[in-house]
N, C-alpha and C positions, 0 to 999 in steps of 0.2 A: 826337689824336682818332681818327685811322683806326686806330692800333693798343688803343687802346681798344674799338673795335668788332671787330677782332679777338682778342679776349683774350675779349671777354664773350660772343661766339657759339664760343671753344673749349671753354668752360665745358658747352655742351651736346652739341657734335660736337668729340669730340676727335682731336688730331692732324692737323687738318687746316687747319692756318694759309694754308698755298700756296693751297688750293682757295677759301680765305674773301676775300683778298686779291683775287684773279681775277675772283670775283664783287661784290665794292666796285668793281676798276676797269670791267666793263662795263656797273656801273648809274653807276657818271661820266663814261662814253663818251656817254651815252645811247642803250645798245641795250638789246638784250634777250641771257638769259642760257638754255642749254638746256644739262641735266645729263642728261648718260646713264649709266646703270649699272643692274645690275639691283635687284631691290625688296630692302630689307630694307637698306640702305647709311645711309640719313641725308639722302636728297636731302629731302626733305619737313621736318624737323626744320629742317635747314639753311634753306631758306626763311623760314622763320616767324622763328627767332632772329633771322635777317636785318633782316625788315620790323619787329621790336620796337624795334631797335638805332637803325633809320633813325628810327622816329617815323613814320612812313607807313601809311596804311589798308593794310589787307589783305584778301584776297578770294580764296578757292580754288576750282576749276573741279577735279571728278574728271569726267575724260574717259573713255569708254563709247564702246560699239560703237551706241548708240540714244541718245545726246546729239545733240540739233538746233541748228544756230545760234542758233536764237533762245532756247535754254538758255541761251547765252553773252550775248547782245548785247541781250535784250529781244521785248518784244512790245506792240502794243498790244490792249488788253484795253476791250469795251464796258461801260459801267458806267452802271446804270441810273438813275441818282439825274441827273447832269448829259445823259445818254442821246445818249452820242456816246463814239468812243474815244480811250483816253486810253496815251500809251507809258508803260510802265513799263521803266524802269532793269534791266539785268541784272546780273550780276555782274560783267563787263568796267568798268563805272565804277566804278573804286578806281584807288589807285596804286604796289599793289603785287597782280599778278595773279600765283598759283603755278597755272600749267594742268597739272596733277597725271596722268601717265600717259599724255600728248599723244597719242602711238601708237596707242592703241586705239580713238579713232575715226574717224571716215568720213575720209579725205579732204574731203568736203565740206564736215565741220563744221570742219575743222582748216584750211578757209582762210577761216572765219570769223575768226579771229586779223591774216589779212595787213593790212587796211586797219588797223587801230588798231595794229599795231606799227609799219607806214610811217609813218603820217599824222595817228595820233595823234587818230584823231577814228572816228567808227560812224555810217554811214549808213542809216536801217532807217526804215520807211514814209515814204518821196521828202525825209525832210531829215537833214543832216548833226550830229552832235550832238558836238562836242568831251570831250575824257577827262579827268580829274583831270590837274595835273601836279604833279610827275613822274609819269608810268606808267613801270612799267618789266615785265615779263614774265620773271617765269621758267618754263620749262617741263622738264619731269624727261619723260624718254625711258626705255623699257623697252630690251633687245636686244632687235632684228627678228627675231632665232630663236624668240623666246619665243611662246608662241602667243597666238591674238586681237589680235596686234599688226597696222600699217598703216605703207609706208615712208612716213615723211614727202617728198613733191616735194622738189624741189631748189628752187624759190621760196620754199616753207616755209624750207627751212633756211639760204637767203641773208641771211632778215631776223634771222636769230639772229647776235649780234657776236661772244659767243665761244660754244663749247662746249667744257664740263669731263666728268669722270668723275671720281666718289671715290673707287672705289677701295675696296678693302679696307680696315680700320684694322691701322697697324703692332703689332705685338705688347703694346708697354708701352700704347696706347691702346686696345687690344681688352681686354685685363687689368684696366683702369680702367673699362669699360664693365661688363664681367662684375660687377665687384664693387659695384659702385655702383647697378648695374639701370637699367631704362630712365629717358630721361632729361627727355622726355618732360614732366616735372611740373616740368622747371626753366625752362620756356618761361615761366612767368607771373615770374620774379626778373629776367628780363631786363628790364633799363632805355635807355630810349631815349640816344641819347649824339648825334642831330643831332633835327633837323625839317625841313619839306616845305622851305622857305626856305631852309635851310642848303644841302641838296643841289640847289636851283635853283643857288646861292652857287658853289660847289664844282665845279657843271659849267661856269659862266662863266668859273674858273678853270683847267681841261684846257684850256679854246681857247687860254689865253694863255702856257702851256710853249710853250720856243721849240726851233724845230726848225729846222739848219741846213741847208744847200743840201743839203751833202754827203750828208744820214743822207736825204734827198727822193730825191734819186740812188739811195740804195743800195736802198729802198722800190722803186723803178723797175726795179732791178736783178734784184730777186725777182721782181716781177710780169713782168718776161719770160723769165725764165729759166722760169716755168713755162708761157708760151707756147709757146716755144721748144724744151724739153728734149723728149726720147724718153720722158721718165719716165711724162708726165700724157697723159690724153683729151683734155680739155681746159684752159688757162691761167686762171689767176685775174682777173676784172674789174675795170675801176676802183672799181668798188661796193667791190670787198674790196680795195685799195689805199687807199681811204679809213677804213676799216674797222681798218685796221692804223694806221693813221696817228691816228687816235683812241685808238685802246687804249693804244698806247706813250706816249702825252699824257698818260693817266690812270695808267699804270701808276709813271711817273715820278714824278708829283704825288704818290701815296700813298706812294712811299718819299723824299719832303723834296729833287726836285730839280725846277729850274726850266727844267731843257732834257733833248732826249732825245741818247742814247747808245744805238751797234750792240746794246748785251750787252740795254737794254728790248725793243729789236726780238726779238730772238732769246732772250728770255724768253717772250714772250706768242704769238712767230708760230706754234707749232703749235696755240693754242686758235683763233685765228680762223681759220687757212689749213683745218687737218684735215679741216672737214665740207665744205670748199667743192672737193676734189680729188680726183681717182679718178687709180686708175692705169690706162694705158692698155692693158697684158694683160689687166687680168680685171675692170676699172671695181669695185676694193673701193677703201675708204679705208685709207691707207698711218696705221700705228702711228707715237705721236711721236717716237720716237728713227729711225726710218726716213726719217719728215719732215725733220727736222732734218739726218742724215747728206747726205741731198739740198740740203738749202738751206746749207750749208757748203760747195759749191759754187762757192758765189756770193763773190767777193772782198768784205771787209768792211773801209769805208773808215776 
């Protein structure tokens, strides 16, 4: 079934199996997923096939330099018929949110997002109001060279589990795009292949992939090795040790095994490590194959 949901969103973003994969296993981690690249790539397309495939509401947020919280999460509005107000729902209630262009606005509407990715719930005039489940959040990133854009905090980008980039399409998939045209109008053939249940289903099963003493060590081994090394500013948290520890859980499940191995860890560790480290000369984020030559470092049990 997972690779049926990958087959039927390649059908509209081609060549990009690895990229679809990544994002199946951080919506059965239960986090949220943030795609950076710049426009014109397929982040948005990919979204949408996505949330067909799962059977999941869907709900898009184009984020703006003059988008207000309460764009996102509601308001209440006085209504003169019962003549008292009443909250109206924003777009955040669904359970699949695409926050489209996150970057460009305020910082302050962009940690309108943090409590309902932690907490899974929106707090707005003094009561707490619980979210569809599953929610899952993807959000598409511009580069911060581009202009009108805004750096995301580093709190924003801790509650993100992984982060991808698409990428250019390889040659034979760019060829296939060219002649076929946009692809755009193949979003409505897309057939659901799970439901909200199934992927409640699905996540109860990541918890119970088993994971031995040894690969918990080796987990422990990375997270100090980037306290520790010359390389970083600063070391990665338990937040992101647990983080890792999830995704390798899921990453496994979707390729048919029922415990994790070093080669899941060092499959998925540069989507979840990459946003969370700066290097300590110049505080940029180090490129994945950089990442990686660093975490090869580390003895692999």
């Amino acid at each position: 079934m997972f690779e049926e949901i990958v087959d039927r969103v390649s059908h509209v973003i081609y060549g990009k199996k690895k990229e679809i994969r990544l994002a199946l296993t951080c919506l059965f981690s239960g986090g949220h997923l943030l795609i950076e690249d710049r426009p014109g790539i397929g982040k948005t397309t990919m979204a949408k096939a996505l949330s067909r495939c799962l059977g999941l509401d869907f709900s898009r947020v184009q984020f703006t330099s003059d988008l207000l919280p309460a764009d996102i999460l509601g308001a209440a509005i006085f209504e003169k018929t019962s003549s008292q107000f009443v909250f109206h729902e924003g777009p955040i209630f669904t359970q699949v949110l695409l926050a489209d262009e996150i970057n460009r606005a305020t910082p302050r509407t962009q940690s309108a997002l943090l409590e309902a990715m932690e907490e899974l719930q929106v707090t707005a005039e003094g009561r707490s109001r619980p979210l569809p489940a599953p929610f899952f959040v993807i959000a598409t990133l511009n580069p911060i060279e581009q202009a009108g854009t805004y750096a995301l905090p580093e709190s924003q980008l801790d509650r993100f589990l992984l982060r991808i980039s698409m990428g250019y399409p390889n040659r034979q998939a760019e060829k296939t795009l060219l002649k076929t045209g946009e692809t755009q109008h193949l979003l409505a053939q897309v057939k659901p292949v799970f439901n909200a249940e199934q992927v409640t289903l699905i996540r109860e099963k990541v918890r119970q992939v088993q994971v031995s003493d040894a690969l918990v060590d080796y987990i422990q081994d990375l997270l100090d090795f980037t306290r520790n090394s010359s390389h970083f500013h600063t070391g990665l948290s338990p937040r992101a040790g647990l983080a890792v520890l999830k995704t390798v859980k899921a990453w496994a499940l979707i390729h048919g095994k029922k415990f994790v191995v070093p080669e899941d860890v060092q499959e998925v560790l540069p989507y979840v490590t990459g946003h969370r480290l700066r290097s300590r000369d110049t505080f940029r984020e180090f490129g994945s194959e950089k990442l990686m030559a660093l975490f090869r470092e580390v003895p692999v049990p």
